[in-house]
C-alpha positions as CSV (number, residue, x, y, z in Angstrom):
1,X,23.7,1.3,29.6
2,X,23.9,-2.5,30.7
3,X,20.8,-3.7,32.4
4,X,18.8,-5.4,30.0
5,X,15.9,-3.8,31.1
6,X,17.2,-0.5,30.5
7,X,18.2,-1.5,27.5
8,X,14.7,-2.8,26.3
9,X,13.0,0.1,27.1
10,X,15.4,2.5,25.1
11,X,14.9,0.5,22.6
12,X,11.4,0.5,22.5
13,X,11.1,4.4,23.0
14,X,13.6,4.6,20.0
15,X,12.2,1.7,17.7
16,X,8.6,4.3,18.1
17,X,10.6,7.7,17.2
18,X,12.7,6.3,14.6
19,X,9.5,4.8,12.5
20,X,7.7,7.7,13.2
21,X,10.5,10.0,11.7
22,X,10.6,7.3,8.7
23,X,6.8,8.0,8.2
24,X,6.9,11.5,8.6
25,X,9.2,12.2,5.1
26,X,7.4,13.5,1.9
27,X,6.7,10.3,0.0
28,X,8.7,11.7,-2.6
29,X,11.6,11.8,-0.9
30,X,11.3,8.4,0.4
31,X,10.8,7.4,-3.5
32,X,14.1,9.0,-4.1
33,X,15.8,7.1,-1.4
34,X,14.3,3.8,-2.3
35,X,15.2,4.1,-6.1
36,X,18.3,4.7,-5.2
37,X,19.1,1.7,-2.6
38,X,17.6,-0.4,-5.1
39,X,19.9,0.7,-8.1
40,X,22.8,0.0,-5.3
41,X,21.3,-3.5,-4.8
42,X,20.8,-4.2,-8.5
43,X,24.0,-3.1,-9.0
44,X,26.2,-4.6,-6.4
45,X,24.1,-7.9,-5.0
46,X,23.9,-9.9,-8.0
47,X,21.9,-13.0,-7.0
48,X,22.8,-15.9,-8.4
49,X,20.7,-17.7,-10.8
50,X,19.3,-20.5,-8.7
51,X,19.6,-18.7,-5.4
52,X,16.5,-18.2,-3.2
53,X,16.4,-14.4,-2.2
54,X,13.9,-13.8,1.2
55,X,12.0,-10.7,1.4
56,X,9.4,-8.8,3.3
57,X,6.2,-7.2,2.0
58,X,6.8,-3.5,2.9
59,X,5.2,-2.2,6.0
60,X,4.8,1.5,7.3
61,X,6.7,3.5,4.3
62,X,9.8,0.9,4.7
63,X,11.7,0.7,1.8
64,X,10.1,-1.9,-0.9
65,X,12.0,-4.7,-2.2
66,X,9.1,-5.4,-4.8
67,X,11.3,-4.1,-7.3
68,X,14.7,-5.1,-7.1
69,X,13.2,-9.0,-6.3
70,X,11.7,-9.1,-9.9
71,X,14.8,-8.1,-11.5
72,X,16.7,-11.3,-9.9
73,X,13.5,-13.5,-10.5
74,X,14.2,-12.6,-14.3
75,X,18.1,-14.1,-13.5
76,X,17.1,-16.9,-12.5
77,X,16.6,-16.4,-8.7
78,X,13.6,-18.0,-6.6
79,X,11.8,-15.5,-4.1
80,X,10.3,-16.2,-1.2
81,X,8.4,-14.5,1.4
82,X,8.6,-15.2,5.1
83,X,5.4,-16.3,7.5
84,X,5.7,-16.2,11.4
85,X,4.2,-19.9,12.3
86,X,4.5,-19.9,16.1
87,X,5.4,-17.1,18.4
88,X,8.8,-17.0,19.5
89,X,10.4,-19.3,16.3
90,X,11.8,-18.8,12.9
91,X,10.3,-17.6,10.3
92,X,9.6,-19.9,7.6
93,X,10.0,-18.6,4.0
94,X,8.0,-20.6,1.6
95,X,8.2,-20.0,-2.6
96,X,6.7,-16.9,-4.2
97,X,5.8,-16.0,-7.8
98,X,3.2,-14.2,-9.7
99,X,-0.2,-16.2,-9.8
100,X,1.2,-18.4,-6.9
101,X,-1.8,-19.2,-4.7
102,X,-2.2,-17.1,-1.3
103,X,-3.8,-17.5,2.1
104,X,-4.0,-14.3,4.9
105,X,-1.0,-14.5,7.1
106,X,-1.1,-12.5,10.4
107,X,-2.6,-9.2,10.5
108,X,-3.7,-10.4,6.7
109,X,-0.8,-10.1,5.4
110,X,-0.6,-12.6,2.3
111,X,1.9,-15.6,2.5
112,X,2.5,-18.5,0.1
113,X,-0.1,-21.3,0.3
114,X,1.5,-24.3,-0.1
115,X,4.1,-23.4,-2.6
116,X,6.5,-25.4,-0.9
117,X,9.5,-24.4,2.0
118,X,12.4,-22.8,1.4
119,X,15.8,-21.6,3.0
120,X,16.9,-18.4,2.1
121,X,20.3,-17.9,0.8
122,X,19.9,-14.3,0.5
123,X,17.6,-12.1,2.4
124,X,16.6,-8.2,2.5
125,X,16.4,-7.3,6.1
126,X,13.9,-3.8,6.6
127,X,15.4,-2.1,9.5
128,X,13.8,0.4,11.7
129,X,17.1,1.7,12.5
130,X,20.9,1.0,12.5
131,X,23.6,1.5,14.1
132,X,27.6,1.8,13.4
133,X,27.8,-1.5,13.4
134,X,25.6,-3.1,11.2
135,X,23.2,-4.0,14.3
136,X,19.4,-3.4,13.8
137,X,16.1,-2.6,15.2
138,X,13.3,-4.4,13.9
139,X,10.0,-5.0,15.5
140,X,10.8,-6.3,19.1
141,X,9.6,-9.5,18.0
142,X,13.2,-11.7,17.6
143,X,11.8,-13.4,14.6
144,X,14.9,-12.4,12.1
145,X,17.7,-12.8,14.8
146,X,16.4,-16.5,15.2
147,X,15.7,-17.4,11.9
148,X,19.5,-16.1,11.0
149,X,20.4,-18.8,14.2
150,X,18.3,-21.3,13.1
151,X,19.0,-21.9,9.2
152,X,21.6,-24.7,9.1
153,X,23.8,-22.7,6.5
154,X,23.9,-19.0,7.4
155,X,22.1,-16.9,5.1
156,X,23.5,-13.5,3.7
157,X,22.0,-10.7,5.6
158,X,21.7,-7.6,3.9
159,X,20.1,-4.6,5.9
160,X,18.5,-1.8,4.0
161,X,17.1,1.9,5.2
162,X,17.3,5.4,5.3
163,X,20.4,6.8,6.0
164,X,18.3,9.3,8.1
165,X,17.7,6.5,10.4
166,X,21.2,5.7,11.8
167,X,22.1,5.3,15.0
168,X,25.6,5.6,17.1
169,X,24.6,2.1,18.5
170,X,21.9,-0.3,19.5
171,X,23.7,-1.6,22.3
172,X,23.8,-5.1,20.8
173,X,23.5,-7.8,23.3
174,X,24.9,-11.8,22.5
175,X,21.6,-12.9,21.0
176,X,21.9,-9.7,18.5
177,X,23.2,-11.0,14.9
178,X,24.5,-8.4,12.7
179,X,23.7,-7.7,9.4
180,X,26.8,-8.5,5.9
181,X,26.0,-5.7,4.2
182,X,24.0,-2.6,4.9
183,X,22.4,-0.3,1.6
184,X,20.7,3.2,2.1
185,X,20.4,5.7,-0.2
186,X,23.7,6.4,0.2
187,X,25.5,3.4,-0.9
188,X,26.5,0.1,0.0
189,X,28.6,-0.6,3.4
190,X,30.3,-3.8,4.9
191,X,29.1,-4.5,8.2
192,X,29.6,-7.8,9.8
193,X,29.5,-6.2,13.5
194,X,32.6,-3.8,12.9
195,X,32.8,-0.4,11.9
196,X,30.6,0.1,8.6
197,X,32.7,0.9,5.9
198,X,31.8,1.4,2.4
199,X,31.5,-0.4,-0.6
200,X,31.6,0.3,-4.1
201,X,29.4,-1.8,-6.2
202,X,32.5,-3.5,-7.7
203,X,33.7,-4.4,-4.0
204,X,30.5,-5.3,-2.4
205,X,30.4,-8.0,-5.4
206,X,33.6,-9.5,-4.3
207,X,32.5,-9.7,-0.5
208,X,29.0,-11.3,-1.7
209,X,31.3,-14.0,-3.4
210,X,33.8,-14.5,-0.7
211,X,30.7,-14.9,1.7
212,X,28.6,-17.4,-0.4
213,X,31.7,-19.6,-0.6
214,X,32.5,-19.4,3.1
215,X,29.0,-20.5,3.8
216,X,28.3,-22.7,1.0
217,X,25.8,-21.3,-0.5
218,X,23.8,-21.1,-2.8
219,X,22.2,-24.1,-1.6
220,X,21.0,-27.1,-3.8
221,X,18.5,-25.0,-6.6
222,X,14.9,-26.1,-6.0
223,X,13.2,-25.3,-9.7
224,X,10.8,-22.5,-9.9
225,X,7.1,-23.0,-11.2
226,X,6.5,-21.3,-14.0
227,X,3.6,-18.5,-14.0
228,X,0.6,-20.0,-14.6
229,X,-1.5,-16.9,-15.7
230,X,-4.0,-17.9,-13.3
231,X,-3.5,-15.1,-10.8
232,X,-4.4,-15.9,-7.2
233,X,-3.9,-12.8,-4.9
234,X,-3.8,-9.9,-7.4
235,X,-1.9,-7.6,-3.7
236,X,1.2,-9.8,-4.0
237,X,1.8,-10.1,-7.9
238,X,0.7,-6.6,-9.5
239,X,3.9,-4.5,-9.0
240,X,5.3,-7.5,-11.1
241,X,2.6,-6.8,-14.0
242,X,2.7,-3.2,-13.6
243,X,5.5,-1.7,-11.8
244,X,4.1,2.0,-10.9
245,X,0.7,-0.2,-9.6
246,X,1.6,1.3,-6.0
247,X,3.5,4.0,-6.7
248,X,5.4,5.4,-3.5
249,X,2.4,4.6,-1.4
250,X,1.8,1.1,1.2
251,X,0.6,-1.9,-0.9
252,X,-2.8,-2.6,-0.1
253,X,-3.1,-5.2,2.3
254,X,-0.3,-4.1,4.5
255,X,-2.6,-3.8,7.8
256,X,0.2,-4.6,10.2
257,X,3.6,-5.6,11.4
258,X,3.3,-9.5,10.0
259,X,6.3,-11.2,9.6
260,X,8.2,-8.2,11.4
261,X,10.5,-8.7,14.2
């Protein structure tokens, strides 16, 4: 397959299958997987204290970062959730906490409201599918391939899914950035744009180091706000106060793709 075209359209027709297989699992075994890819992050992606970690608000039974995120925020870490602020550009991720005051994003999806910009050092990548290779499929938008382009020190990309959705290949293309690290429920594998190979948690610890010192990272620590128990946008900030708020079921609030690429 090498007319971009082609290409395009198989990966349209398999970016549709491959969500819709995704959606179609018993929530309860989609629990099991998440629990399980985030006991592999907790356990091998220690984020440094002063480190901004990017993530995305779940969308379409994706695996939820929720979770894992407030474990590093109480190390120290600064999260920070991305907004799509003109069509065919970056993302720009801009500070999160609990109580931190919210605005409707596109499809009404909440983003920070002034909470000030950031550059991600770290940042969990949903993907629709993967391949052997580390390569994704997001949206179709672009928007993660270019912000990974864009940031002037190159953030650590770390891909998580379903083993269930892996894929011989994508048929990358140059513009196609691969993820570090891939996690599913299975484990956690190097990636990189070679063939994946797995990690212990040990290991994958090791690579996260030799990484953040080959890109300099983290970068400069911006303090955090402290909460300020005035709670702005109860969607974004009650898995924080109560952790089974959600349970295995889409946040409220999550009408559409968003940030997605």
């Amino acid at each position: 397959m090498k007319d971009w075209n082609e290409i395009k359209a198989w990966r349209k027709a398999q970016r549709a299958e491959l969500i819709a297989a995704r959606e179609a699992f018993p929530a309860a075994q989609r629990q099991a997987w998440s629990e399980r890819i985030s006991a592999s992050l907790e356990a091998g992606i220690p984020v440094p204290a002063g480190a901004v970690v990017g993530y995305c608000w779940p969308h379409r039974s994706e695996f939820d970062a929720r979770f894992v995120v407030r474990r590093w925020r109480e190390h120290g870490a600064t999260a920070a959730l991305p907004e799509v602020v003109e069509k065919r550009g970056p993302l720009r991720f801009s500070r999160w906490w609990p109580g931190a005051p919210m605005r409707p994003g596109v499809y009404d999806i909440p983003v920070p409201d002034g909470t000030g910009v950031v550059e991600p050092d770290i940042a969990i990548v949903p993907m629709n599918g993967f391949d052997e290779q580390g390569y994704r499929l997001g949206y179709g938008g672009g928007y993660f391939d270019r912000t990974l382009a864009a940031l002037g020190r190159r953030v650590i990309a770390i891909g998580v899914s379903f083993e269930a959705l892996r894929v011989p290949t994508i048929h990358p293309q140059p513009h196609d950035i691969p993820m570090d690290i891939v996690v599913t429920e299975a484990g956690i594998h190097r990636a990189g744009g070679t063939s994946l190979v797995r990690l212990t948690p040990e290991e994958c610890m090791a690579e996260l180091k030799m990484l953040m010192r080959g890109r300099d990272l983290p970068r400069p620590r911006i303090p955090e706000p402290r909460d300020t128990g005035s709670y702005a946008s109860p969607v974004c900030y009650a898995p924080e106060i109560a952790p089974d708020y959600f349970g295995a079921a889409d946040a409220p609030g999550d009408k559409g793709p968003g940030t997605r690429d």
